[in-house]
C-alpha positions in Angstrom: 22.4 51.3 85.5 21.7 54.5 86.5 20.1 56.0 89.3 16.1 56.2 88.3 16.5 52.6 87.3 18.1 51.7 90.8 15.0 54.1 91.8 12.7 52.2 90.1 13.6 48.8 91.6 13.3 50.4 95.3 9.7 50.7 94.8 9.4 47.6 96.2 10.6 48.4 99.2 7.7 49.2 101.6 8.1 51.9 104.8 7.6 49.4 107.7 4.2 49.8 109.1 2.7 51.2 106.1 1.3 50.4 102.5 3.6 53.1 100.4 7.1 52.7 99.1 10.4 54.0 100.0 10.4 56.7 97.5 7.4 57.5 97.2 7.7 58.9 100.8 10.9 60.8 99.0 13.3 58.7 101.7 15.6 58.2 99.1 18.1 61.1 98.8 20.7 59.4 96.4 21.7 56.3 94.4 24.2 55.8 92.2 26.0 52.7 90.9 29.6 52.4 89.8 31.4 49.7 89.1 28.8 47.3 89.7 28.0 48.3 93.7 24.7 50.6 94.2 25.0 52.7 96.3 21.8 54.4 98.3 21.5 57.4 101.0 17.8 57.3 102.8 16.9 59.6 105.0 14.8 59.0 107.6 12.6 60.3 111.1 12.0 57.4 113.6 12.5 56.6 117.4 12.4 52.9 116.7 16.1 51.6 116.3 14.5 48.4 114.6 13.1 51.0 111.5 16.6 51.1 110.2 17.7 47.8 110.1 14.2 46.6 108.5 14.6 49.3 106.1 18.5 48.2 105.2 17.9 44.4 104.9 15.2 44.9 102.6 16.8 47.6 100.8 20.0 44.9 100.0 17.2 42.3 99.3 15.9 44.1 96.8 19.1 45.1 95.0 21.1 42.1 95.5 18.0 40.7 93.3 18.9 42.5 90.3 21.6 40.6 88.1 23.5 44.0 87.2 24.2 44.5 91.1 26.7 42.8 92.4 27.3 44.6 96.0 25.5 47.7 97.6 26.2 50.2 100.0 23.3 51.8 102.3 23.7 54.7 104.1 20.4 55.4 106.4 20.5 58.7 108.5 18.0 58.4 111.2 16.8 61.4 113.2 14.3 61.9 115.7 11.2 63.2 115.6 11.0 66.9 116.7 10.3 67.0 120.5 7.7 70.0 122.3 9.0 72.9 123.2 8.9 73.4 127.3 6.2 75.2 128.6 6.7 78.5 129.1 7.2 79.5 132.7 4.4 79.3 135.2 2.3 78.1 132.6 -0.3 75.1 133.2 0.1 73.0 130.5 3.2 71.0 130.9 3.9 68.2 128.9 2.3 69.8 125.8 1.7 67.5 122.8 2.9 70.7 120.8 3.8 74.0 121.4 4.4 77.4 119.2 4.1 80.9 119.5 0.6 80.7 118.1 -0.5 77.2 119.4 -0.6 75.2 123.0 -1.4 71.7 122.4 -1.8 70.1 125.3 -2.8 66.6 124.2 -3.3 65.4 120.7 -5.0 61.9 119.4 -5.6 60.9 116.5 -9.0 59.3 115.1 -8.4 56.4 112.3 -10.0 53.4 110.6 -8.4 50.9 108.4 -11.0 51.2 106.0 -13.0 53.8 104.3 -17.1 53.8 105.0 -16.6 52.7 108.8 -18.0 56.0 110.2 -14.7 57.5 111.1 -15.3 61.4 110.6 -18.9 61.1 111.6 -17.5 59.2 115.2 -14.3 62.1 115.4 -17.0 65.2 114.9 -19.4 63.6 117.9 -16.3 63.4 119.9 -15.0 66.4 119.3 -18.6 67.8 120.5 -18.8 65.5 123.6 -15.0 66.4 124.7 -16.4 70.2 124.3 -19.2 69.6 126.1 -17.1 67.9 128.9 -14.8 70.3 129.3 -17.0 73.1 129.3 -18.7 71.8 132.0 -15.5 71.5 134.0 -15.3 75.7 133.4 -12.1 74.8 129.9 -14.5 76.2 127.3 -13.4 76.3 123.7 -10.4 73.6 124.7 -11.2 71.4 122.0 -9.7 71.6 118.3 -10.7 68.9 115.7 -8.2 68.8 112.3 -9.9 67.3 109.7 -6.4 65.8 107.7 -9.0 63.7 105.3 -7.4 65.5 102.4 -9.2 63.9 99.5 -12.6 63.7 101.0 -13.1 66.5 104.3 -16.8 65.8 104.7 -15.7 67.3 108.6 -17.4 71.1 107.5 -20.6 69.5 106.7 -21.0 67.4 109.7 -20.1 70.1 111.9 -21.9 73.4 110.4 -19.3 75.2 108.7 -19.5 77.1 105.7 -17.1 79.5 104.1 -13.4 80.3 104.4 -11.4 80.6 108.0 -9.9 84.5 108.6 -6.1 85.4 108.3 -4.2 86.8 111.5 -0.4 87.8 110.5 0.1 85.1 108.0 -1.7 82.1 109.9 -5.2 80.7 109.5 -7.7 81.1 112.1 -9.5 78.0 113.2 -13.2 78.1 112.4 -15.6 76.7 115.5 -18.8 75.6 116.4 -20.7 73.6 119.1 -17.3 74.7 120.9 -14.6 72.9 118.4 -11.9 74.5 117.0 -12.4 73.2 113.3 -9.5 73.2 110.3 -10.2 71.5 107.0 -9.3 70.9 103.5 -12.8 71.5 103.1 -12.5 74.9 103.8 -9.6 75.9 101.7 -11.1 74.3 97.9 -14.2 75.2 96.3 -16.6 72.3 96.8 -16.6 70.8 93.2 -12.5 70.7 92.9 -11.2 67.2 93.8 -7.6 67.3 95.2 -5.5 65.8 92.5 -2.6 65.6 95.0 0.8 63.1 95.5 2.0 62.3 98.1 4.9 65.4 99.6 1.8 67.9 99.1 -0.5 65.7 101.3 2.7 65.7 103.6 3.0 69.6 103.3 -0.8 70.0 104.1 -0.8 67.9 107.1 2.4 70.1 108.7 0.8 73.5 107.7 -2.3 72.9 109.6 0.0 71.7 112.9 2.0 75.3 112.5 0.7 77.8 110.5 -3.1 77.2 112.2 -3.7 79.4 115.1 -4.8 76.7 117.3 -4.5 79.0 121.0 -5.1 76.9 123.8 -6.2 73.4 123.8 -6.7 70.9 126.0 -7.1 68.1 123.0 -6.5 67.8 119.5 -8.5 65.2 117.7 -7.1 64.8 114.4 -9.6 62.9 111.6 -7.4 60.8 109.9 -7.5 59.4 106.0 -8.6 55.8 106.0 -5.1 53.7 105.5 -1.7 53.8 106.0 -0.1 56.6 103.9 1.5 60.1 103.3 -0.7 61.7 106.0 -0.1 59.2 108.5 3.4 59.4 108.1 3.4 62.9 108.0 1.3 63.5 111.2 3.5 61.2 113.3 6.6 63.2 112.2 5.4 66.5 112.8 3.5 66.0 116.2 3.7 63.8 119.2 0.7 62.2 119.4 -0.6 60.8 122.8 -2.6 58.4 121.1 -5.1 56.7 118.3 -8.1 55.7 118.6 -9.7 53.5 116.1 -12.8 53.1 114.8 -14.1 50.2 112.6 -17.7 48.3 112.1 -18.4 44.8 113.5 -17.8 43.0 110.2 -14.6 41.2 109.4 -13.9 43.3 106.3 -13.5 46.4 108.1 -11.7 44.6 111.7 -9.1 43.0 109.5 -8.0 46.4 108.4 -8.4 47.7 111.1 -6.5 45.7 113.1 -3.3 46.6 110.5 -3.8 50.3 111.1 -3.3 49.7 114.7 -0.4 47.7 114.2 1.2 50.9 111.9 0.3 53.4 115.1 2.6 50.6 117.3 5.1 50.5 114.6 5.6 54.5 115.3 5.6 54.1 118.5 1.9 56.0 118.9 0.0 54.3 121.4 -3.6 52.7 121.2 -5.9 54.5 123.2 -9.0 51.6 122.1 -11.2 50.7 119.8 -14.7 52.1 118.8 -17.7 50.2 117.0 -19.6 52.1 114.9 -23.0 50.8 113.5 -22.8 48.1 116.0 -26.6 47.3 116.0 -29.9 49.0 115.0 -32.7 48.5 117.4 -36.4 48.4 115.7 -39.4 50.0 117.5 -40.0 46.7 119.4 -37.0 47.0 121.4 -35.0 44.5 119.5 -31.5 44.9 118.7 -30.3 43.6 115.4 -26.6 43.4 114.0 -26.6 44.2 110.3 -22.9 44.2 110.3 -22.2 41.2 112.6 -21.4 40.9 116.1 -18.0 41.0 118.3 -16.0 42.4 115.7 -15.0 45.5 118.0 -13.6 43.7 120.6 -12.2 41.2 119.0 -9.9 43.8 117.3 -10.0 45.3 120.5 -8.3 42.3 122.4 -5.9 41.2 119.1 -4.5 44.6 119.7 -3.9 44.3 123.4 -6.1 47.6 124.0 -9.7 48.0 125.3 -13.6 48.3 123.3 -14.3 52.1 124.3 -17.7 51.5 123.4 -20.6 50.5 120.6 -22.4 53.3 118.8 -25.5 52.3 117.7 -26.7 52.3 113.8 -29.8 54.8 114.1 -31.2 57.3 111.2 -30.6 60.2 113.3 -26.7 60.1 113.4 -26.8 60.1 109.5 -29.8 63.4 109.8 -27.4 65.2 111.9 -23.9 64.8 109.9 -26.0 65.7 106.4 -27.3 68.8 108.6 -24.5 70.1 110.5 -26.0 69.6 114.0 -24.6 66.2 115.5 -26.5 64.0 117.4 -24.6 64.8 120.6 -25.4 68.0 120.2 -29.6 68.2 118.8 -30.4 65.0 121.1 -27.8 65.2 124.1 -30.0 62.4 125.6 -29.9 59.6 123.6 -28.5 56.1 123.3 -26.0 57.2 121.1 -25.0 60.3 122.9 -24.7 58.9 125.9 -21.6 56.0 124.3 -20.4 59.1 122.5 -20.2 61.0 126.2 -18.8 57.5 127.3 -15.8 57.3 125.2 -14.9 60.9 125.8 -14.9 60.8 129.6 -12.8 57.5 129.1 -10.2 59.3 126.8 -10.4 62.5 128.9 -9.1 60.0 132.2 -6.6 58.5 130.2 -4.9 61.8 128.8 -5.4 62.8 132.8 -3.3 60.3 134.0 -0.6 60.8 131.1 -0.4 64.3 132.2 0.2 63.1 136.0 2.9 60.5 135.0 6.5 61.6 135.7 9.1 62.3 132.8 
């Protein structure tokens, strides 16, 4: 048997927590098989001691399955995922979520869905604008960075207002920005009629480079627009920067809270925590004041409670949201009073709290 046949049959073999294989993630550093034993090397980045062990029993399930095997030996090396560098002296922003010569993170979280059509980069581009907002209020302007890691489809330009390609200062790209975000996207790197024909270590690659070769300055948060799933750029993400959290968004209707409710288990599987849950298109109210749920009702907290986090809050489903993604000027931003802005200005005072107390809790 010989080793891209023993290859082959780990394919089976699932990363825990996520919906890709074993080598497609390029764990696997080596098999052979001699005499009848297989033997395997992996190669992998976790903080959960239970990872391993998952990922050993199912690797000798699998083999021990083929007739030709009759023994295996699996050797897993485990390391940790890099840690921040300190702070440097007298600065304010201890307990960075990442730091670099170029780049002081101070908290990162990322925005997800299970699904795909749930509203997800529309919900991440108000937020970033509300958090912006917020924190230019407070006298932190331009503290806000949003990285759109939506490789195959980053829509995050267009919703924002950004055209064209970001500058180049000493071999790192500049962040674009408007409304007072920080923006860096896939979008801006491909012309807008090439799709990205990608597998999965150049996703991986993509996601890292825009972490440390972006010059990100000073931020108070990082919101980080997430593919729909559990894939390469989830995995990659988690590996490359601690994240203080995920927030996920999803639609009342069970076809999107089912999947969404597995994305949140992946984030605990890491070891990322849940920051809550956000309903998008949770009801569209007609010009008689009646509220009407097109997608069903409930479906938000229930994933909400089934996840043991809380409901941040329910946008509503309203034409204007849609207008303002299409033209680059989100809603929080051309009608800073309505309904919608106001849940959107909700949820980012709720996340800002949360990230405050993080800060305040002792190592």
């Amino acid at each position: 048997m010989t080793p891209e046949a023993i290859k082959e049959h780990l394919k089976q073999v699932k990363y825990p927590g996520f919906s890709r294989d074993i080598v497609s993630f390029g764990l696997v550093r080596s098999a052979a098989f001699v005499d009848g034993t297989a033997k395997i090397s992996l190669a992998i980045t976790t903080n959960d001691p239970k990872t391993p062990l998952q990922l050993k029993r199912e690797v000798a399930d699998c083999l021990n399955a083929v007739p030709e095997i009759n023994d295996t030996i699996i050797d897993i090396a485990v390391s940790a995922p890099k840690a921040p560098a300190p702070a440097a002296a007298g600065g304010n922003l201890a307990g960075n979520a990442a730091e670099t010569p170029h780049a002081k993170i101070k908290h990162a979280v990322a925005v997800a869905s299970g699904k795909g059509g749930v509203g997800k980069s529309t919900f991440a581009v108000n937020l970033a604008c509300s958090l912006a907002k917020a924190l230019t209020a407070a006298g932190r302007p331009g503290r806000v960075g949003l990285m759109d890691c939506d490789i195959y489809g980053p829509s995050v330009p267009l919703m924002i207002g950004l055209e064209g390609r970001p500058q180049v200062e000493e071999d790192l790209l500049v962040p674009m920005e408007a409304h007072g975000v920080k923006v860096m996207s896939m979008g801006f790197l491909i012309d807008e009629n090439t799709p990205v024909v990608w597998r999965g270590p150049m996703i991986m690659k993509t996601v890292q480079q825009f972490v440390q070769n972006v010059k990100w300055g000073e931020l108070d948060v990082l919101l980080i627009d997430l593919p729909p799933g559990t894939g390469d750029a989830q995995l990659s993400l988690v590996q490359t920067i601690p994240l203080d959290g995920a927030v996920l968004v999803t639609t009342p209707q069970p076809a999107a809270t089912n999947i969404a409710r597995k994305g949140g288990l992946m984030f605990q599987k890491v070891n990322v925590p849940l920051m809550g849950v956000a309903e998008n298109m949770s009801f569209f109210t007609d010009p008689a004041g009646n509220r009407h749920h097109l997608f069903g009702e409930g479906g938000g907290k229930q994933t909400a409670e089934a996840l043991g986090t809380t409901l941040l809050g329910q946008v509503p489903l309203i034409p204007a949201i849609r207008a303002g993604g299409d033209n680059g000027a989100p809603i929080v931003m051309s009608e800073p009073d309505s309904h919608a802005s106001q849940v959107f200005a909700q949820i980012g005072d709720s996340l800002l709290g949360t990230l405050a107390k993080k800060t305040a809790e002792p190592n």
